[in-house]
TIRO-2110 file (N, C-alpha, C; in Angstrom, 1 decimal):
// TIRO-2110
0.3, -30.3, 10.0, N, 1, A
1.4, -30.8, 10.8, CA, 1, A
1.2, -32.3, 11.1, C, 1, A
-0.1, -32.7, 11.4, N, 2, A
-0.2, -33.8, 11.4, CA, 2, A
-0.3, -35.1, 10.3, C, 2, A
-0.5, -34.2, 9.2, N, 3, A
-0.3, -35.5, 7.7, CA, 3, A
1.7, -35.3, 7.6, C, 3, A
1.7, -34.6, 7.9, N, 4, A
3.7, -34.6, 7.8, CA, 4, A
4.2, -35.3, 8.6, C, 4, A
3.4, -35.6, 9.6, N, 5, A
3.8, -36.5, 10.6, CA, 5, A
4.1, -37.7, 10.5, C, 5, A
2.7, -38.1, 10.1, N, 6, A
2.0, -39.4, 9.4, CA, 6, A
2.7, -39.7, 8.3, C, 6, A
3.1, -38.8, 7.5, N, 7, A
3.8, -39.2, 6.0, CA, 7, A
5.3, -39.3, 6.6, C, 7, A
5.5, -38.9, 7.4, N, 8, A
7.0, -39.4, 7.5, CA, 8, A
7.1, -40.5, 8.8, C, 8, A
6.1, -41.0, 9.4, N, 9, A
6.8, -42.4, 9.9, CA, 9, A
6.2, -43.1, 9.2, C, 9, A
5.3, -43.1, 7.6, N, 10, A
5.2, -44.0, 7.1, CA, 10, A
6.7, -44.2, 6.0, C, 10, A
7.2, -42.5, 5.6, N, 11, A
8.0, -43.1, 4.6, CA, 11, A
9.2, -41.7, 5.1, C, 11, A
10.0, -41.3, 5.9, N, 12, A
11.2, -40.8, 6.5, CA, 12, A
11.7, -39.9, 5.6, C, 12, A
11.5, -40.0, 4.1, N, 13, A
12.1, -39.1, 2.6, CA, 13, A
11.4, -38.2, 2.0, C, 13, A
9.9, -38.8, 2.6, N, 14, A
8.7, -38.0, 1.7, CA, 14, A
8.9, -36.9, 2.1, C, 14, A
8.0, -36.4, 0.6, N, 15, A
8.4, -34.9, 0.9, CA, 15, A
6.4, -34.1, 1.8, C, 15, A
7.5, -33.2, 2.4, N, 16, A
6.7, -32.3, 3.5, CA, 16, A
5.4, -32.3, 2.5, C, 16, A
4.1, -31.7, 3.2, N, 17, A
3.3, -31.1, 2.7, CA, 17, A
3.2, -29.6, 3.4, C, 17, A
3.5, -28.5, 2.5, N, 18, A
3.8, -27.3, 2.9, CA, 18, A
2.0, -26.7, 3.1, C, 18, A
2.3, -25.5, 3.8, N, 19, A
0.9, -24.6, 4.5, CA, 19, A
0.1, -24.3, 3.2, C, 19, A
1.1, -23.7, 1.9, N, 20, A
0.4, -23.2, 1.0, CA, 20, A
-0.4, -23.9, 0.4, C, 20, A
-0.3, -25.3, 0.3, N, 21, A
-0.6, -26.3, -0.3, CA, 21, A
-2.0, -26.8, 0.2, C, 21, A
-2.0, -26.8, 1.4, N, 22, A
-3.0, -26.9, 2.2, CA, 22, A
-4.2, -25.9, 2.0, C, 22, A
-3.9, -24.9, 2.3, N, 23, A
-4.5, -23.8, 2.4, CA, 23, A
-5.1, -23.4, 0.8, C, 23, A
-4.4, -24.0, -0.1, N, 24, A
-5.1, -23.5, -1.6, CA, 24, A
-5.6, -24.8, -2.4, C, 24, A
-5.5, -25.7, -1.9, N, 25, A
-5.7, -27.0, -2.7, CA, 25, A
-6.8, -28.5, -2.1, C, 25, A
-6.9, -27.8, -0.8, N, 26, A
-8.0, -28.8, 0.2, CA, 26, A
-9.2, -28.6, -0.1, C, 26, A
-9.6, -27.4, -1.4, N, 27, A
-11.4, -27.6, -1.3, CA, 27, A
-11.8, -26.6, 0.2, C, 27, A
-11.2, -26.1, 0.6, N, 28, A
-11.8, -25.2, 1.4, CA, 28, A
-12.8, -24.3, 1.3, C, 28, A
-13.5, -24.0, 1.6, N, 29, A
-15.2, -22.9, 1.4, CA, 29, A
-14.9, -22.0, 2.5, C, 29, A
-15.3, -20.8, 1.7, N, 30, A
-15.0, -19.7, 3.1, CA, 30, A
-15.5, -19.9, 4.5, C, 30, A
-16.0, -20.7, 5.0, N, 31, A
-16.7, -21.1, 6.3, CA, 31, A
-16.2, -21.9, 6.7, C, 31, A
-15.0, -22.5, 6.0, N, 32, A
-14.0, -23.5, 5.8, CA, 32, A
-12.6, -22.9, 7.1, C, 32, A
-12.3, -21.6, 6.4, N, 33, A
-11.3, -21.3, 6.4, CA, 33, A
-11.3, -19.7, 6.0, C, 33, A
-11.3, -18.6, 6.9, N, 34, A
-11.4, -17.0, 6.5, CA, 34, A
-10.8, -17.3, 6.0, C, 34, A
-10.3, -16.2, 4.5, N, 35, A
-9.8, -15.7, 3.6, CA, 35, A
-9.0, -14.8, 4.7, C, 35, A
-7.5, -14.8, 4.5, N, 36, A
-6.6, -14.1, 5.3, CA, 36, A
-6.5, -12.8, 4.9, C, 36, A
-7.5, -12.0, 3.8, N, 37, A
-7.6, -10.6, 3.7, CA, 37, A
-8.6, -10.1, 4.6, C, 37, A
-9.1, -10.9, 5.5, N, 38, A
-10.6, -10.7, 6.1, CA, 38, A
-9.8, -10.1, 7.8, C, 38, A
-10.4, -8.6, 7.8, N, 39, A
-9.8, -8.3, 9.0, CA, 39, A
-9.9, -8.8, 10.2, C, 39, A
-9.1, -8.9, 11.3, N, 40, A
-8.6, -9.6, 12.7, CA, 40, A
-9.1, -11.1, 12.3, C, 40, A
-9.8, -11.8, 11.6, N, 41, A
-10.1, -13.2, 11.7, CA, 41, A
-9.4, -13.9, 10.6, C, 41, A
-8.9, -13.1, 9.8, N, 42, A
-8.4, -14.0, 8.6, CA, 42, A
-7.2, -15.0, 8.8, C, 42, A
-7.8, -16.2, 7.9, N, 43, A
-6.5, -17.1, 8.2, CA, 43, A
-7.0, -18.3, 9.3, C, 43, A
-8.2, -17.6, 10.3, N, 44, A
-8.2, -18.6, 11.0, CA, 44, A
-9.5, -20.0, 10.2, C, 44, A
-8.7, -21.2, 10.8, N, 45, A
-9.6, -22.6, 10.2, CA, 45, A
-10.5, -23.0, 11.4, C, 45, A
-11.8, -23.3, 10.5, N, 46, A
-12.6, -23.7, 11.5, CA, 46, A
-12.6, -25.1, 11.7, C, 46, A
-12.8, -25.9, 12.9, N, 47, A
-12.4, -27.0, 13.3, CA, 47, A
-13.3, -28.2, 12.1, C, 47, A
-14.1, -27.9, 11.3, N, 48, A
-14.9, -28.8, 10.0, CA, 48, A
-13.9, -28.6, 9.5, C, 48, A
-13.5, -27.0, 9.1, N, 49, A
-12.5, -26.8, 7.7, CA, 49, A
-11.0, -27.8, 8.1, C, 49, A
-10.6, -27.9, 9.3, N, 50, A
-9.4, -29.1, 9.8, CA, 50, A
-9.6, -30.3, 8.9, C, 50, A
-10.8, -30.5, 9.9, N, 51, A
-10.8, -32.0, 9.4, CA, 51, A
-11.5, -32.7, 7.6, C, 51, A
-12.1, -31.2, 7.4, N, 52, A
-11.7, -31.8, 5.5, CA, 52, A
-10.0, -31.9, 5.4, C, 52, A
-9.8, -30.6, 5.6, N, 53, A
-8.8, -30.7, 4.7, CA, 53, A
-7.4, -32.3, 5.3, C, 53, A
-7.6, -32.6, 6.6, N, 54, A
-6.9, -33.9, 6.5, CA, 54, A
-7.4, -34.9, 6.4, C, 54, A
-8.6, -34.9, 6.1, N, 55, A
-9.1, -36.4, 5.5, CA, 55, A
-9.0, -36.2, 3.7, C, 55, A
-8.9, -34.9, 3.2, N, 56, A
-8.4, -35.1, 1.7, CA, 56, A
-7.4, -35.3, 1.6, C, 56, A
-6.3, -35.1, 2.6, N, 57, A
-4.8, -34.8, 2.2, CA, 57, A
-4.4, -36.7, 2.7, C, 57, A
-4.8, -37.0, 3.7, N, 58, A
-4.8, -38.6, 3.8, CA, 58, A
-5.0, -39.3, 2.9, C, 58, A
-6.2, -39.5, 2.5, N, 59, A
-6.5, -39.5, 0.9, CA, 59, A
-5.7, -39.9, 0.0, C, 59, A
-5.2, -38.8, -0.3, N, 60, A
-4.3, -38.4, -1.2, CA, 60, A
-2.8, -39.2, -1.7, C, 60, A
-2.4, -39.3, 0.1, N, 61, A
-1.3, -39.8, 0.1, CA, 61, A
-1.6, -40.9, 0.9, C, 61, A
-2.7, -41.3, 0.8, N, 62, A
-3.0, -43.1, 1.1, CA, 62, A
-2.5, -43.3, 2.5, C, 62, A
-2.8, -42.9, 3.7, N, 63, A
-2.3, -42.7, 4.7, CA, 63, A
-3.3, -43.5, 5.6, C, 63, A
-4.6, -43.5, 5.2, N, 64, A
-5.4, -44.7, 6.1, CA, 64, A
-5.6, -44.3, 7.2, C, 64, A
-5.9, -42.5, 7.6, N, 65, A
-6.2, -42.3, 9.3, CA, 65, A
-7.2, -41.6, 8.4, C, 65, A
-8.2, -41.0, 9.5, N, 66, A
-9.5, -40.3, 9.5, CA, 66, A
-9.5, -38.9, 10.9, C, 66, A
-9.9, -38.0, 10.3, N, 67, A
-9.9, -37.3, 11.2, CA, 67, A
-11.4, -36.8, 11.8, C, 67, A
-11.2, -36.5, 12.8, N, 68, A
-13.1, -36.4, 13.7, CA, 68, A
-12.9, -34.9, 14.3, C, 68, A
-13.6, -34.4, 14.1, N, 69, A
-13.9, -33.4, 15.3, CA, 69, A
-14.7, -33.6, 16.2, C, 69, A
-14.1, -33.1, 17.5, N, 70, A
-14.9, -33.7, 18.7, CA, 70, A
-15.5, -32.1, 19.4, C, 70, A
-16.5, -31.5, 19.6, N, 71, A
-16.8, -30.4, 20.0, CA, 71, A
-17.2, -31.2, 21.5, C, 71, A
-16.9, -29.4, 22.6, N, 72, A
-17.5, -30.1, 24.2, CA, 72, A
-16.6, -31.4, 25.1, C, 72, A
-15.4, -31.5, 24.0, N, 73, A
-14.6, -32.7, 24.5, CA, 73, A
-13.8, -32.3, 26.1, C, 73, A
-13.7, -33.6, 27.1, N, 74, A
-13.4, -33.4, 28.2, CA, 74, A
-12.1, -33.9, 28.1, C, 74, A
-11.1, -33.7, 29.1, N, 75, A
-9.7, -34.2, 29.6, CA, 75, A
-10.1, -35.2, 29.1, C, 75, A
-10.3, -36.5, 29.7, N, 76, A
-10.6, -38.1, 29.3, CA, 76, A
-10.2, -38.1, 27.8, C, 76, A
-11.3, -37.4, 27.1, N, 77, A
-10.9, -37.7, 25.6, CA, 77, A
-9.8, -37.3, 24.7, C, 77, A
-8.7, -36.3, 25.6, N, 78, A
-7.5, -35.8, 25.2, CA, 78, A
-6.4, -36.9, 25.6, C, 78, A
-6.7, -37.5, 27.2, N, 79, A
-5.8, -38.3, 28.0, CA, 79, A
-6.0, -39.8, 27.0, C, 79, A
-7.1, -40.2, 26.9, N, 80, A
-6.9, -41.8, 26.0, CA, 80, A
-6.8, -41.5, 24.7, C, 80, A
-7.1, -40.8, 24.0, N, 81, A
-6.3, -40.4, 23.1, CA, 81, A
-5.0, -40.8, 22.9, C, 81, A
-4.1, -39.9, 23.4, N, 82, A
-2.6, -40.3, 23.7, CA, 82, A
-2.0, -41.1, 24.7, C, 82, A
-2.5, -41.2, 25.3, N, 83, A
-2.2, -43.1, 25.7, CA, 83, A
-2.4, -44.0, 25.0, C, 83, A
-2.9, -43.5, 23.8, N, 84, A
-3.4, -45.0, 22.5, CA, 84, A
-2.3, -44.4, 21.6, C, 84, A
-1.9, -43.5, 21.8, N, 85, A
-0.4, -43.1, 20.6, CA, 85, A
-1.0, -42.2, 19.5, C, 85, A
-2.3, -42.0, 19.7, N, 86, A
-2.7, -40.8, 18.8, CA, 86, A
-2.8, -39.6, 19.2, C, 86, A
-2.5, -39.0, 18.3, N, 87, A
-2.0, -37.4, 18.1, CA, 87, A
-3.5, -37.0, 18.4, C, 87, A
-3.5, -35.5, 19.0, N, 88, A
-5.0, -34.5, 19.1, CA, 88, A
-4.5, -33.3, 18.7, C, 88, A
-5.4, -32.7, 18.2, N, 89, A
-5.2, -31.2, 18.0, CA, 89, A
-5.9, -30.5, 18.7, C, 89, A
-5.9, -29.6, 19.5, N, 90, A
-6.9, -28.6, 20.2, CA, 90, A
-6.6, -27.2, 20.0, C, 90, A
-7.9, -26.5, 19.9, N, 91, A
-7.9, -25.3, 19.7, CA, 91, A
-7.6, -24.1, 20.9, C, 91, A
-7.2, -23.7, 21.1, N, 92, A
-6.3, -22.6, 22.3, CA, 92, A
-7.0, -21.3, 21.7, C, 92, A
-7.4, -20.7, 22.8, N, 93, A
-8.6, -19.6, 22.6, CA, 93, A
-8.0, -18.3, 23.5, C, 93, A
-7.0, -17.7, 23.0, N, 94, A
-6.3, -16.5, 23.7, CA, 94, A
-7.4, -15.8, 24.7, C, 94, A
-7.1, -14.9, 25.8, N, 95, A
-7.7, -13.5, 26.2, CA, 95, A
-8.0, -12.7, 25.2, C, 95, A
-6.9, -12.1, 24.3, N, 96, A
-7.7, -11.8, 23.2, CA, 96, A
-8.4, -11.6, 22.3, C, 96, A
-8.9, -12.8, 22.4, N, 97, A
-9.9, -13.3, 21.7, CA, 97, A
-9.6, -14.0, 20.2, C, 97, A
-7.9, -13.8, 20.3, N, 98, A
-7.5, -14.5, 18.9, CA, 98, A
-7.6, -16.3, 19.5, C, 98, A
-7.0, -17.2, 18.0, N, 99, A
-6.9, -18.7, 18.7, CA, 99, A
-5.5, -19.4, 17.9, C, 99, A
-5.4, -20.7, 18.2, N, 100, A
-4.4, -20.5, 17.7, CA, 100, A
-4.4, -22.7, 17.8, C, 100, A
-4.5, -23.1, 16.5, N, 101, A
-4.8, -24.6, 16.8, CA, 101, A
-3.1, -25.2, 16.9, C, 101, A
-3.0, -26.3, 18.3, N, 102, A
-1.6, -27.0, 18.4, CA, 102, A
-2.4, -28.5, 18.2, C, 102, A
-1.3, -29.2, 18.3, N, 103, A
-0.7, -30.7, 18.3, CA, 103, A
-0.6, -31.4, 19.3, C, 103, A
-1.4, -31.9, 20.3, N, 104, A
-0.9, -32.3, 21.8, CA, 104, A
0.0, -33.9, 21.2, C, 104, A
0.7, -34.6, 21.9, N, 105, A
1.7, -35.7, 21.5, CA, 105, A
1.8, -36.4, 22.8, C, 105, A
1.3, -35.9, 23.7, N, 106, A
1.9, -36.4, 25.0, CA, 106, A
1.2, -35.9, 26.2, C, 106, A
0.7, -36.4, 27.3, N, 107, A
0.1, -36.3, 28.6, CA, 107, A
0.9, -37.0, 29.8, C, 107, A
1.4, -36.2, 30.7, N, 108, A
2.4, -36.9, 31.8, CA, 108, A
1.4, -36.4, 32.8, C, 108, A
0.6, -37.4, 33.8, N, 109, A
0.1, -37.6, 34.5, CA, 109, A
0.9, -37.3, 36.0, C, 109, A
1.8, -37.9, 36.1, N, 110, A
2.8, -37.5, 37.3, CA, 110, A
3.2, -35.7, 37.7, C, 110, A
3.4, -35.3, 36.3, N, 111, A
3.5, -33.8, 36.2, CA, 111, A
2.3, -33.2, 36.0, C, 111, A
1.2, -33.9, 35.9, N, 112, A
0.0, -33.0, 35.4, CA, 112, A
0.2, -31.6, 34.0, C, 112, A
1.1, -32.2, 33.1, N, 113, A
1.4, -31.7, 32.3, CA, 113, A
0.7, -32.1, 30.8, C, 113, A
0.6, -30.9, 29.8, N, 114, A
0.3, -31.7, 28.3, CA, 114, A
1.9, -31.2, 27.7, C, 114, A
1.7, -32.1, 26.6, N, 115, A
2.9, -31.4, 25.8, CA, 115, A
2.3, -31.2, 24.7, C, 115, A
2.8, -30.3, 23.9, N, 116, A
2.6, -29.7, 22.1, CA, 116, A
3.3, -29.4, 21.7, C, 116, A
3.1, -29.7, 20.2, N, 117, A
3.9, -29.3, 18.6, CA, 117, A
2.9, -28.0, 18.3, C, 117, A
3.6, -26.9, 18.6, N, 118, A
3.0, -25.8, 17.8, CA, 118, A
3.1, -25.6, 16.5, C, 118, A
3.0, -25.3, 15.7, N, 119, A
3.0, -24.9, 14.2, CA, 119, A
3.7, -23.4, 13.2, C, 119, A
3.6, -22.6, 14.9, N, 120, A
4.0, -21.5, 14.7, CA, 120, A
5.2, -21.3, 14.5, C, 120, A
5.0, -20.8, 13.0, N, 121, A
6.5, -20.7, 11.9, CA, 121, A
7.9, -19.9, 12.9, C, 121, A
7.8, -19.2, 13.9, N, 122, A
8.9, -19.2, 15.0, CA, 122, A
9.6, -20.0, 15.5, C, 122, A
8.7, -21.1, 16.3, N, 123, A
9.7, -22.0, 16.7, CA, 123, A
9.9, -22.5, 16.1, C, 123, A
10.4, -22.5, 14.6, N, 124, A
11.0, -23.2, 13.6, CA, 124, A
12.7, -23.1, 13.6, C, 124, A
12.9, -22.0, 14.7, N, 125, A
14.2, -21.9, 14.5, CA, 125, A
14.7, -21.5, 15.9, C, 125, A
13.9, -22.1, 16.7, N, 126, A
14.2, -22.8, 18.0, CA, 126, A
15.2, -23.6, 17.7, C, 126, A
16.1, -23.9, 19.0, N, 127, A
16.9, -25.4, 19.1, CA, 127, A
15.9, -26.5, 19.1, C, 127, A
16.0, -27.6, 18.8, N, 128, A
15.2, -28.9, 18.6, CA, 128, A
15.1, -28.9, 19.9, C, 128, A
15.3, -28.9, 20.7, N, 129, A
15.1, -29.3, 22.1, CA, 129, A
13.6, -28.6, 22.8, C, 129, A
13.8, -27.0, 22.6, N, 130, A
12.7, -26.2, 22.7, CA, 130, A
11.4, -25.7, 21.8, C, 130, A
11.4, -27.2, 20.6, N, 131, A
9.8, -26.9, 19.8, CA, 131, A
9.1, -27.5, 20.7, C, 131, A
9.7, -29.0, 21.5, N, 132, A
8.3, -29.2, 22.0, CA, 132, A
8.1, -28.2, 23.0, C, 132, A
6.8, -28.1, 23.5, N, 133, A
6.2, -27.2, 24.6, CA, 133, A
5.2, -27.7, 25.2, C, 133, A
5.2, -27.2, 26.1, N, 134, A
4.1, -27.7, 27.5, CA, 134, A
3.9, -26.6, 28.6, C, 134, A
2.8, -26.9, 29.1, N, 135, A
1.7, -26.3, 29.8, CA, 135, A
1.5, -27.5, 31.3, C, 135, A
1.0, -27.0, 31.9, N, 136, A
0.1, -27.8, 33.2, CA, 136, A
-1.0, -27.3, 32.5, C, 136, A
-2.0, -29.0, 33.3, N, 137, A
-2.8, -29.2, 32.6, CA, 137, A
-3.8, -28.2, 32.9, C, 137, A
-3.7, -27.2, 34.2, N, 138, A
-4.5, -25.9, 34.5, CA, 138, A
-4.6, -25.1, 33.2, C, 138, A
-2.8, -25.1, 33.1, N, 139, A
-2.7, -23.7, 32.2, CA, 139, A
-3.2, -23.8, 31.0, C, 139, A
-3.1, -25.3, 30.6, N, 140, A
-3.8, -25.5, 28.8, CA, 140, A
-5.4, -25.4, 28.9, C, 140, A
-5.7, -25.8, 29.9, N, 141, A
-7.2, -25.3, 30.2, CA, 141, A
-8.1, -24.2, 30.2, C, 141, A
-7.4, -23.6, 30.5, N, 142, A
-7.8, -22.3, 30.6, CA, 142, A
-8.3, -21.5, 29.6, C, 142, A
-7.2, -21.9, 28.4, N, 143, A
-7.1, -21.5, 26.7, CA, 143, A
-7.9, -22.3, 26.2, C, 143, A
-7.8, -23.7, 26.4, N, 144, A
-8.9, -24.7, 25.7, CA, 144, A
-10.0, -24.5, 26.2, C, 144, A
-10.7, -24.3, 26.9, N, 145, A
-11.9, -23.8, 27.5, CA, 145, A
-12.7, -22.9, 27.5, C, 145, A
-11.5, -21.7, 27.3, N, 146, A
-12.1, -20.4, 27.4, CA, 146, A
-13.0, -19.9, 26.2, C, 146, A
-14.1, -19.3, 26.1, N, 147, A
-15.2, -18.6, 25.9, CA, 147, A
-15.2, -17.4, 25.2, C, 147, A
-14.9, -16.8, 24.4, N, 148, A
-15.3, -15.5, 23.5, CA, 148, A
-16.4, -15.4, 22.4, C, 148, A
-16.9, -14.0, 22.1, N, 149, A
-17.8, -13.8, 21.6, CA, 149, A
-18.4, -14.5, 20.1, C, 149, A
-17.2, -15.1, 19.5, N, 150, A
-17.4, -15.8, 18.4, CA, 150, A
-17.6, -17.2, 18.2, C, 150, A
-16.9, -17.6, 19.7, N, 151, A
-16.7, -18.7, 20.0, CA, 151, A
-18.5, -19.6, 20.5, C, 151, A
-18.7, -18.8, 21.0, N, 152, A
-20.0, -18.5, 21.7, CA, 152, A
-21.3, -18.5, 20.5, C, 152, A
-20.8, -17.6, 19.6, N, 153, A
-21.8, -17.9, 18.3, CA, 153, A
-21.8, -19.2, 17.2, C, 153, A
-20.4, -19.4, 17.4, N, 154, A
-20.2, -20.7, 16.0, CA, 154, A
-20.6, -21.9, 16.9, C, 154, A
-20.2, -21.6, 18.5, N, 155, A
-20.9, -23.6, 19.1, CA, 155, A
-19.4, -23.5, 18.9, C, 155, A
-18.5, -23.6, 19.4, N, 156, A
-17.1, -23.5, 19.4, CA, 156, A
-16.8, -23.5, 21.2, C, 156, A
-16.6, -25.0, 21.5, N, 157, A
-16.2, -24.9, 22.9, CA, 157, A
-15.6, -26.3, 23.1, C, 157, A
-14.5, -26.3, 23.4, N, 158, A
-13.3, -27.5, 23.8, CA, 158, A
-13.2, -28.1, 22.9, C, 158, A
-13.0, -27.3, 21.7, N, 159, A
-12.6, -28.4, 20.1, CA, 159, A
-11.4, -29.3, 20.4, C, 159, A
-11.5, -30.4, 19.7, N, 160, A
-10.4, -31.3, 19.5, CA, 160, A
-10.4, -31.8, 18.4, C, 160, A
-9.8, -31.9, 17.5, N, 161, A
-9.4, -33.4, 16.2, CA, 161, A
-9.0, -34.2, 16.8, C, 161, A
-9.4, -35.4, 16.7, N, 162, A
-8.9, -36.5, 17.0, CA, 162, A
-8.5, -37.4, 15.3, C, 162, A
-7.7, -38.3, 15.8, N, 163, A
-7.0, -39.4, 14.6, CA, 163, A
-7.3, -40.6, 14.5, C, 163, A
-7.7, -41.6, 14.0, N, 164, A
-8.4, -42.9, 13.7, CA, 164, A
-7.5, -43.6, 12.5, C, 164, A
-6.5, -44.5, 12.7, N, 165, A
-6.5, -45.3, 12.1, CA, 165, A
-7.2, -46.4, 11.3, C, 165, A
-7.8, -46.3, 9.8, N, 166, A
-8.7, -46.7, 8.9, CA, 166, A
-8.5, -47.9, 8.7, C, 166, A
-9.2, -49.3, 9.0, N, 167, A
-8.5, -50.3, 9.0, CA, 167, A
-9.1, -51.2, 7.5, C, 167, A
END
């Protein structure tokens, strides 16, 4: 979501970079990224396998940002972040125990609100008005924060990608 982003305020025509493409063409290694035949966990990317696969896909299409994983990351490094106009991604950690990685774009302090670009092929056919989405910044916390048994074994706690323009 985020190289589509990138590729189109660099060039408005370019064409998308689709899921499939990602998902079969980034050099991913199963530690990368479950194999989505792999029961209840398949499908899901681990915050390394993220950020290969957008620093190849940048690459690729000469885009000149870098992407970081920040593990342990606090509010502070989500809020300047997007106050500098760079995109984060954070990982959302259901009750469940499933997860589910968004796009933060925006932080309103007044509201104590985040905003996000989900990914999830649903709101795709939302009205434009209701893709973006938002949380108080309690409620995104809660999910970004929260603790489950896998989460707890991989060292998986307040993931973020962050974005760096390569100068």
């Amino acid at each position: 979501m985020v190289v589509n982003m990138l590729l189109f305020q660099a060039n408005p025509v370019s064409k998308s970079l689709d899921k499939d493409s990602v998902i079969h063409s980034s050099g991913l290694f199963f530690w990368d990224r479950i194999p989505s035949w792999v029961p209840k966990f398949g499908g899901a990317t681990a915050p390394w396998g993220l950020v290969k696969a957008f620093n190849r896909w940048s690459r690729e299409f000469g885009l000149y940002w870098r992407a970081e994983r920040r593990s342990r990351a606090r509010r502070a490094h989500i809020i300047e972040n997007l106050i500098s106009g760079k995109p984060v991604t954070a990982l959302k950690i259901w009750k469940t125990g499933g997860a589910h990685w968004v796009n933060l774009v925006k932080y309103s302090g007044e509201k104590d609100r985040v905003y996000f670009l989900d990914p999830n092929p649903y709101l795709e056919n939302l009205p434009e008005d209701k893709r973006l989405q938002s949380q108080t910044w309690a409620e995104f916390e809660a999910d970004w924060s929260r603790l489950v048994w896998w989460s707890r074994l991989l060292g998986i706690r307040n993931e973020i990608i962050t974005y760096s323009k390569i100068l």
